[in-house]
HTML snippet that shows the backbone in 3Dmol.js (N, CA, C, O; Angstrom):
<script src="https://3Dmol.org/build/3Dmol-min.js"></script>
<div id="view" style="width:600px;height:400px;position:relative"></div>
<script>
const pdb = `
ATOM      1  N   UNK A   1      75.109  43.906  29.299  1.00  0.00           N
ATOM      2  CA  UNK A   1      74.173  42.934  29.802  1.00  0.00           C
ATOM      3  C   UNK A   1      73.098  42.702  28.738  1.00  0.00           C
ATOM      4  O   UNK A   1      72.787  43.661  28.031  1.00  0.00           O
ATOM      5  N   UNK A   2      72.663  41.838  28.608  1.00  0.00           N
ATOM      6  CA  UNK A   2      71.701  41.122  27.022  1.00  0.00           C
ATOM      7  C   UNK A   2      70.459  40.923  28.194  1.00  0.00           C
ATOM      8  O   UNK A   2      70.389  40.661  29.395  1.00  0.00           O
ATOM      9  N   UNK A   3      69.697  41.165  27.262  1.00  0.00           N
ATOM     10  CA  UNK A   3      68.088  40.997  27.694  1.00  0.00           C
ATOM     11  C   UNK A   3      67.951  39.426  27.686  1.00  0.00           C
ATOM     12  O   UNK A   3      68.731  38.573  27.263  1.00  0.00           O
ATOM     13  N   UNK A   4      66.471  39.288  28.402  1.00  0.00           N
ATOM     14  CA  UNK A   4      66.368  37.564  28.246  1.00  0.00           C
ATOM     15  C   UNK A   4      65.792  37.243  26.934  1.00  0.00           C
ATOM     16  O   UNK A   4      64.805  37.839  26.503  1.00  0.00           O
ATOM     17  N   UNK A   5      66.396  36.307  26.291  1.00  0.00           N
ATOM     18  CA  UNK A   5      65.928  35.698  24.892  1.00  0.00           C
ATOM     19  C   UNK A   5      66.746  36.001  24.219  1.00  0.00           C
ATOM     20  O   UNK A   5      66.806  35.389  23.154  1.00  0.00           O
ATOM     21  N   UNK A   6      67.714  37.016  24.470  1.00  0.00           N
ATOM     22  CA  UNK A   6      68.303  37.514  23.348  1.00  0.00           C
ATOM     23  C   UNK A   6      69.643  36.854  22.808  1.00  0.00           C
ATOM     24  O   UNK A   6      70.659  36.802  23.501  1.00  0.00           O
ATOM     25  N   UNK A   7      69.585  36.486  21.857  1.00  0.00           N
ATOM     26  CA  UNK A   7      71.107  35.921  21.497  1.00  0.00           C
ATOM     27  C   UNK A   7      72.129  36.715  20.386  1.00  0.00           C
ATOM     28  O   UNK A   7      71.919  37.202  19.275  1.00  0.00           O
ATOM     29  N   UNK A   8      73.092  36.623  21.071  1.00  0.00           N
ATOM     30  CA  UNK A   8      74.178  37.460  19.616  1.00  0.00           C
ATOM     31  C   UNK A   8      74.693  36.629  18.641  1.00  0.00           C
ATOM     32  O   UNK A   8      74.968  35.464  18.930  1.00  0.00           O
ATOM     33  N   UNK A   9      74.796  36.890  17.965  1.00  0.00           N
ATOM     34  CA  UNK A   9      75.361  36.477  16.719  1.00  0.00           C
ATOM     35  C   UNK A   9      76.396  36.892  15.952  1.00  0.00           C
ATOM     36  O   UNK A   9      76.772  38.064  15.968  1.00  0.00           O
ATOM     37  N   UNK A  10      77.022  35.844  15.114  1.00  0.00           N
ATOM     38  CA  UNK A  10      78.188  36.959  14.389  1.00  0.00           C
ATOM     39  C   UNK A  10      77.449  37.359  13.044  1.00  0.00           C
ATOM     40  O   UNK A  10      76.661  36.632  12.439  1.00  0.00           O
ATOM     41  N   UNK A  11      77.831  38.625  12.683  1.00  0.00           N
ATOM     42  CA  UNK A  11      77.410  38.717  11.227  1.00  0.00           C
ATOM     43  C   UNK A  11      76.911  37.602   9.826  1.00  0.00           C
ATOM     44  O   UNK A  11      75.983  37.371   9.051  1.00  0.00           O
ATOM     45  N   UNK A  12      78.105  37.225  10.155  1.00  0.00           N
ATOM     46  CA  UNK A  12      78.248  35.643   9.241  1.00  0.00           C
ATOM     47  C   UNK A  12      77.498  34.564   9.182  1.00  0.00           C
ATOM     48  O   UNK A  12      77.500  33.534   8.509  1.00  0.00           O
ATOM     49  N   UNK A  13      76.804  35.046  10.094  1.00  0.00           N
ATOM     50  CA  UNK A  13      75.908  33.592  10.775  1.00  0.00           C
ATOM     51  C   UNK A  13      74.387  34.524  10.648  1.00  0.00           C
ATOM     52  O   UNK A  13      73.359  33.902  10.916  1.00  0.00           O
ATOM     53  N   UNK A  14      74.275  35.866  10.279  1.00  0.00           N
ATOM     54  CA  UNK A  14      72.582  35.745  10.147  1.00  0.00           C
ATOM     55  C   UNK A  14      72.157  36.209   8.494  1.00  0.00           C
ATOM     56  O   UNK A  14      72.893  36.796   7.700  1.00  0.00           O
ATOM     57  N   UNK A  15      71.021  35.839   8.315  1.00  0.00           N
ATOM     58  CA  UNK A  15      70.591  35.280   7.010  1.00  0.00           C
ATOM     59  C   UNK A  15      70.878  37.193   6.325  1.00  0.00           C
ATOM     60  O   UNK A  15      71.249  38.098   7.073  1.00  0.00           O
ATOM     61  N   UNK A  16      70.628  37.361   5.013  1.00  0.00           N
ATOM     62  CA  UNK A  16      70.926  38.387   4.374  1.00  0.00           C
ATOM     63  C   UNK A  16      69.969  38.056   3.229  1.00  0.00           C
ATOM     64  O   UNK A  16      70.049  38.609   2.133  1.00  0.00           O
ATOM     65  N   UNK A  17      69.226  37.296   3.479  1.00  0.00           N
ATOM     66  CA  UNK A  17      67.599  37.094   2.515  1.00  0.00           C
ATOM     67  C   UNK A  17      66.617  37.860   3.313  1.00  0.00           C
ATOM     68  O   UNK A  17      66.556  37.986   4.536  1.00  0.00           O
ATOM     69  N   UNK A  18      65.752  38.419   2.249  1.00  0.00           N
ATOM     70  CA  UNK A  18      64.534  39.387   2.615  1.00  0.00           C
ATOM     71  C   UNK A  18      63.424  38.503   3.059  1.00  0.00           C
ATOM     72  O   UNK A  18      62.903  37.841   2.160  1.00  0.00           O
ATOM     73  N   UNK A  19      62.980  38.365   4.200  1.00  0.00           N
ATOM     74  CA  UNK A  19      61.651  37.127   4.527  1.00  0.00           C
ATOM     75  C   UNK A  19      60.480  38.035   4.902  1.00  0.00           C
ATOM     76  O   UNK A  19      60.683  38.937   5.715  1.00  0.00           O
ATOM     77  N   UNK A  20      59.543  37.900   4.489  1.00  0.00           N
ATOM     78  CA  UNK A  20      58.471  39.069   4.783  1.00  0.00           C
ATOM     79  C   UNK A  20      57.591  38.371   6.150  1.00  0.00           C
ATOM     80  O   UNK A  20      57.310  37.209   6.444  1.00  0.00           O
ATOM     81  N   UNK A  21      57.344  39.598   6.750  1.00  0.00           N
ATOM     82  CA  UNK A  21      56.847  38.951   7.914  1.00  0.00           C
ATOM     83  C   UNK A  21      55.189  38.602   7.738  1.00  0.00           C
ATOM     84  O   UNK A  21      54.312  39.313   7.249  1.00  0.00           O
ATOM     85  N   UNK A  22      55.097  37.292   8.299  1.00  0.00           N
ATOM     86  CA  UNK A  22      53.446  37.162   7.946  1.00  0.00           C
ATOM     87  C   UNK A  22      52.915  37.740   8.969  1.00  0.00           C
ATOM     88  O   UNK A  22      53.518  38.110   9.976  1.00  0.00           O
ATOM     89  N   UNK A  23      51.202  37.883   8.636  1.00  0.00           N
ATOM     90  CA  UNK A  23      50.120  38.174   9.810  1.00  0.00           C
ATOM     91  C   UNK A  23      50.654  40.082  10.223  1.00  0.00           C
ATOM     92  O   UNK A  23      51.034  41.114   9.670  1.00  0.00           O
ATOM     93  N   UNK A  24      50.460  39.746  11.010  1.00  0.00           N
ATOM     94  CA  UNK A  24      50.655  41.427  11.205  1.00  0.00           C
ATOM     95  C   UNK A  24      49.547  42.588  11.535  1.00  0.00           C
ATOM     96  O   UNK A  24      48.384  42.203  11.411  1.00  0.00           O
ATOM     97  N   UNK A  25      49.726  43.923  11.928  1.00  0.00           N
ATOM     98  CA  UNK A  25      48.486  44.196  11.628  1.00  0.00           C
ATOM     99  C   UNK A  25      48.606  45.900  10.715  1.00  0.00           C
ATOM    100  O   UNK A  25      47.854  46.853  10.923  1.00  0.00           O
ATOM    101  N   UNK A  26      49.435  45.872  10.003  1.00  0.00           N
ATOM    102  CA  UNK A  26      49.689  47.080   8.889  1.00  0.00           C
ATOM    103  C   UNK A  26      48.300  47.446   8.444  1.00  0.00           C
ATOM    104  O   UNK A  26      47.966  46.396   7.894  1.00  0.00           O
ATOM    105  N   UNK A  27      47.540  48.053   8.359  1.00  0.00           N
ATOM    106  CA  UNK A  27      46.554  49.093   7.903  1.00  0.00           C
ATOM    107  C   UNK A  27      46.605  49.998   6.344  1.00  0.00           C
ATOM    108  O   UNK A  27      45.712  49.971   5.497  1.00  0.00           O
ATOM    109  N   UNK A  28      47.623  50.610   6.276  1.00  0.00           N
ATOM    110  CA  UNK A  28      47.678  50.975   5.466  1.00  0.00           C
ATOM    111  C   UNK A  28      49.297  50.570   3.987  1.00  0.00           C
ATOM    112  O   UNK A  28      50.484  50.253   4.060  1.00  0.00           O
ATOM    113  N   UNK A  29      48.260  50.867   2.833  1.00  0.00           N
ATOM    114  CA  UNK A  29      49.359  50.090   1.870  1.00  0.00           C
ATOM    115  C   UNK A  29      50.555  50.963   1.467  1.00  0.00           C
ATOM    116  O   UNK A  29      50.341  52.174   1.519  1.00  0.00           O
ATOM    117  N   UNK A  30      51.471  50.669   1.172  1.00  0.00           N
ATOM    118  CA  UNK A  30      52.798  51.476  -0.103  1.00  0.00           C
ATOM    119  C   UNK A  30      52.013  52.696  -0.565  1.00  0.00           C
ATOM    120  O   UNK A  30      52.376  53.835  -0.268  1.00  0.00           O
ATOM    121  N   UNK A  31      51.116  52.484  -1.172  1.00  0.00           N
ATOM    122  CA  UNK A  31      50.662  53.353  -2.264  1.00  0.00           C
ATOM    123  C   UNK A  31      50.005  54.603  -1.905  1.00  0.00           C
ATOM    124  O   UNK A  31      50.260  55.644  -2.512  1.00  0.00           O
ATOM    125  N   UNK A  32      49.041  54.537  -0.794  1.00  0.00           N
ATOM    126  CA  UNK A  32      48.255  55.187  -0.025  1.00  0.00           C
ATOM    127  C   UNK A  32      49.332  56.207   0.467  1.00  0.00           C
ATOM    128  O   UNK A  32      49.293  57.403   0.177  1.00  0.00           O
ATOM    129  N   UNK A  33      50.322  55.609   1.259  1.00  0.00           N
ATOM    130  CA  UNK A  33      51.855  56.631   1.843  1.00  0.00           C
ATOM    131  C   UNK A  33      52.120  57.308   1.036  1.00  0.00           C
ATOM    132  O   UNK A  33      52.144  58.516   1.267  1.00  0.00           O
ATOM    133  N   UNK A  34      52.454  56.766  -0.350  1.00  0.00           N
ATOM    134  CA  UNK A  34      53.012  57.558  -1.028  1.00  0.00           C
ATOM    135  C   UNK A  34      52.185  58.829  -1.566  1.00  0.00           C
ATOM    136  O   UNK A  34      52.655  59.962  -1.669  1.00  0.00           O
ATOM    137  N   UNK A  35      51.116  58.515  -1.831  1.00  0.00           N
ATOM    138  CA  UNK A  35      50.062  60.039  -2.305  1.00  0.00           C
ATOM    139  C   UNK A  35      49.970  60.381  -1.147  1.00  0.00           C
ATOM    140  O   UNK A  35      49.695  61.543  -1.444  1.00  0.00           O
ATOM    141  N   UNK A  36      49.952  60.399   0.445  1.00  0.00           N
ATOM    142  CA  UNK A  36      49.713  60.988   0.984  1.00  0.00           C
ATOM    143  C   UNK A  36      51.299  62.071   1.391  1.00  0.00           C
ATOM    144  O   UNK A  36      51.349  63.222   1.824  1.00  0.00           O
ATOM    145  N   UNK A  37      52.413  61.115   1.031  1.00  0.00           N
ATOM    146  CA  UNK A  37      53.357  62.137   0.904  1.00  0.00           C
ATOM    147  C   UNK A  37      53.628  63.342  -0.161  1.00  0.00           C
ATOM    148  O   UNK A  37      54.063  64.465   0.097  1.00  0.00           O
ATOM    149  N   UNK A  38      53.287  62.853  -1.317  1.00  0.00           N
ATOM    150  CA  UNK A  38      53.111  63.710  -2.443  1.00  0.00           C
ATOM    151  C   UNK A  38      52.148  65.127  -1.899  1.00  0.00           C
ATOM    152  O   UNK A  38      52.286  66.346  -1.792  1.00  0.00           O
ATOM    153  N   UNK A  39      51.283  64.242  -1.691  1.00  0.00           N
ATOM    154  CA  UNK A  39      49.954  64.987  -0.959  1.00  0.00           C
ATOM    155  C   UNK A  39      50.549  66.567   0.037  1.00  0.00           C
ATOM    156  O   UNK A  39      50.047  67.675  -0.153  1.00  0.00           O
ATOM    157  N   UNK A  40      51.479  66.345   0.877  1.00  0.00           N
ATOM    158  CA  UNK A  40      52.061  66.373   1.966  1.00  0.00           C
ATOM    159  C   UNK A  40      52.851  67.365   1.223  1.00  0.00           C
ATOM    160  O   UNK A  40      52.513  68.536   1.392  1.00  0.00           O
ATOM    161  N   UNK A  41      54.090  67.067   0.228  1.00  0.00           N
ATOM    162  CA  UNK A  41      55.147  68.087  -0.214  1.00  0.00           C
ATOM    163  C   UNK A  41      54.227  69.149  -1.597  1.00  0.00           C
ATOM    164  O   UNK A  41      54.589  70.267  -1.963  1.00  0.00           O
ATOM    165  N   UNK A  42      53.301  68.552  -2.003  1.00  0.00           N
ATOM    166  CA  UNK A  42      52.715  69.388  -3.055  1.00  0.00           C
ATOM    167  C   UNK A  42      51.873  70.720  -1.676  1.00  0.00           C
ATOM    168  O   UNK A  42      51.679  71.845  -2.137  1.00  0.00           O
ATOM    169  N   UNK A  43      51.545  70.541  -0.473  1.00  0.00           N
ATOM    170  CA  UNK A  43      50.681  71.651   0.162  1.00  0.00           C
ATOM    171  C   UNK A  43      51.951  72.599   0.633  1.00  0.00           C
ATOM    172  O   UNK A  43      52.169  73.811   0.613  1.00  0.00           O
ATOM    173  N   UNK A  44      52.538  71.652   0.983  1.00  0.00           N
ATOM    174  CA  UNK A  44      54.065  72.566   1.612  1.00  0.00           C
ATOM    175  C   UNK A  44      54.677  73.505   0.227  1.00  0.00           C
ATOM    176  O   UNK A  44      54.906  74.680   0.516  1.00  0.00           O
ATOM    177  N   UNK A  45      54.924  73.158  -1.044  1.00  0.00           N
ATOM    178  CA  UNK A  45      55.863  73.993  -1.791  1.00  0.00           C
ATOM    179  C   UNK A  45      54.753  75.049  -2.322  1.00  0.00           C
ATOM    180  O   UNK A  45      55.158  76.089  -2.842  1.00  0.00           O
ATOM    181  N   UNK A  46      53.243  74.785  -2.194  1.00  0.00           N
ATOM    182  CA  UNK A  46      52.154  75.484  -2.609  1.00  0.00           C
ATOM    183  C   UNK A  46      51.833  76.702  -1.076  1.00  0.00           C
ATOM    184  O   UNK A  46      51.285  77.798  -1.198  1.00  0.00           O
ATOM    185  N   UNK A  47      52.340  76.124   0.236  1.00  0.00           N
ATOM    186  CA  UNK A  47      52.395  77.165   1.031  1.00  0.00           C
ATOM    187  C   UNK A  47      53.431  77.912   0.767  1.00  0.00           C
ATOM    188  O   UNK A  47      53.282  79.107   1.023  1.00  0.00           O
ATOM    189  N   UNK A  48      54.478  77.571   0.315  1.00  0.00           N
ATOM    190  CA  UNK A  48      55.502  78.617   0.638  1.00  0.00           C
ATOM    191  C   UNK A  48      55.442  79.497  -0.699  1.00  0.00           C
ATOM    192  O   UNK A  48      55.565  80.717  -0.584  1.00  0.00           O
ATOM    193  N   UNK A  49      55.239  78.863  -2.103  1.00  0.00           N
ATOM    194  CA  UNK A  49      54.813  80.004  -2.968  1.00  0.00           C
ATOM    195  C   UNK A  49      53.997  81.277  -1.907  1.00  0.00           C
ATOM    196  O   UNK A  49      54.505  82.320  -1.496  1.00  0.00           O
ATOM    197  N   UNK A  50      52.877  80.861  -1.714  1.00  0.00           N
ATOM    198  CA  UNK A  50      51.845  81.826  -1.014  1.00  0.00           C
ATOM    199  C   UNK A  50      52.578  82.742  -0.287  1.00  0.00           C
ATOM    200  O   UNK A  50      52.661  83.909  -0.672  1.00  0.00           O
ATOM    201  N   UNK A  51      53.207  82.291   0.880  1.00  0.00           N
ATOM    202  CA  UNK A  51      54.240  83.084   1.251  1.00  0.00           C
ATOM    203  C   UNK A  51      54.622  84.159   1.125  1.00  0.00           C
ATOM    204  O   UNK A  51      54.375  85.330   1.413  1.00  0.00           O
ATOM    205  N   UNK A  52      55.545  83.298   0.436  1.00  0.00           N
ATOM    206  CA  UNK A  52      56.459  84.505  -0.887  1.00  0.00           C
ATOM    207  C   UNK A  52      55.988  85.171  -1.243  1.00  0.00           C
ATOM    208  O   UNK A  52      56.482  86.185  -0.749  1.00  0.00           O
ATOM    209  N   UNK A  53      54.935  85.548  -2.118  1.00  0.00           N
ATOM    210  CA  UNK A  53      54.041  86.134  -3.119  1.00  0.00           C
ATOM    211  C   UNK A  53      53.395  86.756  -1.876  1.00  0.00           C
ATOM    212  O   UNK A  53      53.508  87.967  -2.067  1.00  0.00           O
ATOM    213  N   UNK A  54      52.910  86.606  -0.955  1.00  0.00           N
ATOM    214  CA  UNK A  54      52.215  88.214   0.093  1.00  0.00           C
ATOM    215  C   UNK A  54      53.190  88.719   0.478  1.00  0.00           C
ATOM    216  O   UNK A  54      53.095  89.901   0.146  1.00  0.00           O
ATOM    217  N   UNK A  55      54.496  88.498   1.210  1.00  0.00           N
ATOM    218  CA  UNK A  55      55.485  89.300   1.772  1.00  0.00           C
ATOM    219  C   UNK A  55      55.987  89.792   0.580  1.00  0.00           C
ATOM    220  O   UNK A  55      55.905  91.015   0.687  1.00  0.00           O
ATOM    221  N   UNK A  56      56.701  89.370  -1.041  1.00  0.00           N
ATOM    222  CA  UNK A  56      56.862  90.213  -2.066  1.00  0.00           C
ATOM    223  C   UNK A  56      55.481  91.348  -2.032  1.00  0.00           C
ATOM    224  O   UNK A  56      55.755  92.525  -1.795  1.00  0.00           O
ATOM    225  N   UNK A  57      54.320  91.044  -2.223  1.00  0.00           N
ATOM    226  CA  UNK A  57      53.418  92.080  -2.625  1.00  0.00           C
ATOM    227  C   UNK A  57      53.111  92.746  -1.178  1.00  0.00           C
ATOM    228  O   UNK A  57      51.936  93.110  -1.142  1.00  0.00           O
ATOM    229  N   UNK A  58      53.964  93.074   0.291  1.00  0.00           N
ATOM    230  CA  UNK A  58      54.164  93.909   0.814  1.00  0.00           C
ATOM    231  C   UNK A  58      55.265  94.460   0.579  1.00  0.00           C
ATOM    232  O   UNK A  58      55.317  95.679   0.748  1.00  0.00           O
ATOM    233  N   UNK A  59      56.206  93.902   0.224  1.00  0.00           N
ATOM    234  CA  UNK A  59      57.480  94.920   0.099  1.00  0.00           C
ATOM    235  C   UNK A  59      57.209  95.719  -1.437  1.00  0.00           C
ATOM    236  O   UNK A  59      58.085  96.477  -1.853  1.00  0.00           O
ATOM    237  N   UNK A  60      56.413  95.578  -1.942  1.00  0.00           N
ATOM    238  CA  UNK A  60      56.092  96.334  -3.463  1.00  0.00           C
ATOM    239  C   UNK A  60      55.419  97.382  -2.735  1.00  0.00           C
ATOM    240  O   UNK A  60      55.747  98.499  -3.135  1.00  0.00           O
ATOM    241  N   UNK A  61      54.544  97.376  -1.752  1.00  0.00           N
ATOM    242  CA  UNK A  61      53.474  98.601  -1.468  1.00  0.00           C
ATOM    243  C   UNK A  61      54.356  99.297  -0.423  1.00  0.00           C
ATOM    244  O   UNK A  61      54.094 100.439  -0.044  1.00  0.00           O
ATOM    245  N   UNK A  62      55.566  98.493   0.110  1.00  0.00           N
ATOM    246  CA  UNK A  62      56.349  99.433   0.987  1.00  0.00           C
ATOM    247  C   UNK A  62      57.381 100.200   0.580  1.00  0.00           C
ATOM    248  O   UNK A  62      57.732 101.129   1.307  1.00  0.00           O
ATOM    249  N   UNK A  63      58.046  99.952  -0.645  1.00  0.00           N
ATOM    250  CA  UNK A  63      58.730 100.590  -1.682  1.00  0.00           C
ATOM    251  C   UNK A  63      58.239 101.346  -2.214  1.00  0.00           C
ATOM    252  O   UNK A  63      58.859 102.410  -2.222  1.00  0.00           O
ATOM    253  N   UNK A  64      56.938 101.334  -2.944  1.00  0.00           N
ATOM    254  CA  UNK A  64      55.956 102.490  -3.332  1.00  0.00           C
ATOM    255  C   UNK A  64      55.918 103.424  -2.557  1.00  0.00           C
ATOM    256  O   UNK A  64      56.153 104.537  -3.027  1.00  0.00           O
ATOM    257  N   UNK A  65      55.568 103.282  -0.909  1.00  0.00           N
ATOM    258  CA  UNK A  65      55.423 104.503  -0.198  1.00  0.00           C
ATOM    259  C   UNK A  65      56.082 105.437  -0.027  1.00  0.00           C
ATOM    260  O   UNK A  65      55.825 106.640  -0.060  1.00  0.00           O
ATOM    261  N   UNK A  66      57.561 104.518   0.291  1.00  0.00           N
ATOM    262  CA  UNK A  66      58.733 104.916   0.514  1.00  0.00           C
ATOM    263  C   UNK A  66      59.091 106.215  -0.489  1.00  0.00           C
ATOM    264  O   UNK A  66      59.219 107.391  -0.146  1.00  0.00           O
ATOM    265  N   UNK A  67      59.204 105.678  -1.745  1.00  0.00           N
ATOM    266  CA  UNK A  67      58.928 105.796  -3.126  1.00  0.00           C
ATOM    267  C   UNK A  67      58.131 107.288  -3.248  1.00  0.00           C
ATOM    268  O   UNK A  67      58.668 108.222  -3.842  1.00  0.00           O
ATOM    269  N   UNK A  68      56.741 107.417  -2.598  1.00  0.00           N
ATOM    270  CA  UNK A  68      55.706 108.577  -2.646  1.00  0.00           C
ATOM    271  C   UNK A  68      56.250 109.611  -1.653  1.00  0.00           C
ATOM    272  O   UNK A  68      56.201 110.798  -1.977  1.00  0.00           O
ATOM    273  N   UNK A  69      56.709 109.290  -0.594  1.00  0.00           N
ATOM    274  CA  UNK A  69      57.474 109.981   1.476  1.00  0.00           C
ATOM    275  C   UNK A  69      58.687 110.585   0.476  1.00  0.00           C
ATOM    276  O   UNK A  69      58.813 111.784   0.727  1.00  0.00           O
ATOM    277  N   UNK A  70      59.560 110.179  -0.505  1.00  0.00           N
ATOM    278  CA  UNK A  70      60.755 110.650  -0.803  1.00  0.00           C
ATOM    279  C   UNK A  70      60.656 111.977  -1.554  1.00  0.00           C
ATOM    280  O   UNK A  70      61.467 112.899  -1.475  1.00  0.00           O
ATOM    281  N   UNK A  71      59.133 111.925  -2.570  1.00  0.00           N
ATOM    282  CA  UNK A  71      59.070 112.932  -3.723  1.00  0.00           C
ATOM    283  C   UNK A  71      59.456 112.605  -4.902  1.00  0.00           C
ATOM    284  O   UNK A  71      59.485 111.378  -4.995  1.00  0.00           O
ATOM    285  N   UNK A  72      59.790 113.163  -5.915  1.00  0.00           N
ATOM    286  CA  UNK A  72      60.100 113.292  -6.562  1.00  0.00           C
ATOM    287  C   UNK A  72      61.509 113.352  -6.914  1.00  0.00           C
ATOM    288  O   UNK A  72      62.085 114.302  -6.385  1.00  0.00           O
ATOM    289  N   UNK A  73      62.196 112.648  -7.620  1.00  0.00           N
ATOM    290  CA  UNK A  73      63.924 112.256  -7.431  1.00  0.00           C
ATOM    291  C   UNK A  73      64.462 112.590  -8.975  1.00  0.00           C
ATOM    292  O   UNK A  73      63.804 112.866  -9.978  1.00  0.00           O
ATOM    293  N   UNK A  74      66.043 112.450  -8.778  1.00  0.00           N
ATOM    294  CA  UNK A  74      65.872 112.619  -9.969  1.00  0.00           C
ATOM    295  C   UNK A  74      66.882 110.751 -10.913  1.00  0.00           C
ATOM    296  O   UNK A  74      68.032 110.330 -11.036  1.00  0.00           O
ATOM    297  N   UNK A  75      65.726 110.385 -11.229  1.00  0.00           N
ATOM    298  CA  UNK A  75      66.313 108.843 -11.777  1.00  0.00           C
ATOM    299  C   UNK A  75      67.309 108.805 -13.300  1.00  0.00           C
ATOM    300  O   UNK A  75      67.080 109.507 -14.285  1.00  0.00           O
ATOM    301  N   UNK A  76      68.301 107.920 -13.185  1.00  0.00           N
ATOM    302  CA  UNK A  76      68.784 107.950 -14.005  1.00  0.00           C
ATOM    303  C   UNK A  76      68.782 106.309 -14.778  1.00  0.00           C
ATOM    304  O   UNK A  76      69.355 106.132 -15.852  1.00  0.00           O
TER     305      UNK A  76
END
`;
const viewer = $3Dmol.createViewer("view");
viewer.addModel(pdb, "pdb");
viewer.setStyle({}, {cartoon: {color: "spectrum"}});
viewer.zoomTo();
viewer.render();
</script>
């Protein structure tokens, strides 16, 4: 069932030119998105360093202990 107004079409029959829509009420530009995505993946790969780097520098002080609880071994 088709909504009112709506008409189908065949492929063939609708345009395949880019027409930009006038008026509108878009706010923000291309450019702005884009640093705010940059923005966006530069905090994310800068959180997960962080991450990484405290759970590594707990498993260093939990290996150490481990490390101190065992004694003295003999390493080869």
């Amino acid at each position: 069932m088709l909504a009112a107004g709506y008409q189908t079409t065949a492929p063939n029959d609708r345009s395949t030119e880019f027409v930009p829509v006038q008026g509108g009420n878009e706010t923000t530009n291309a450019s702005t998105m884009l640093v705010l995505a940059y923005l966006f993946m530069w905090a994310i790969l800068i959180g997960f360093v962080l991450m990484s780097w405290l759970k590594q520098k707990h498993l260093d002080r939990r290996v150490t202990e481990l490390e101190r609880a065992l004694g003295p071994t003999n390493r080869t």
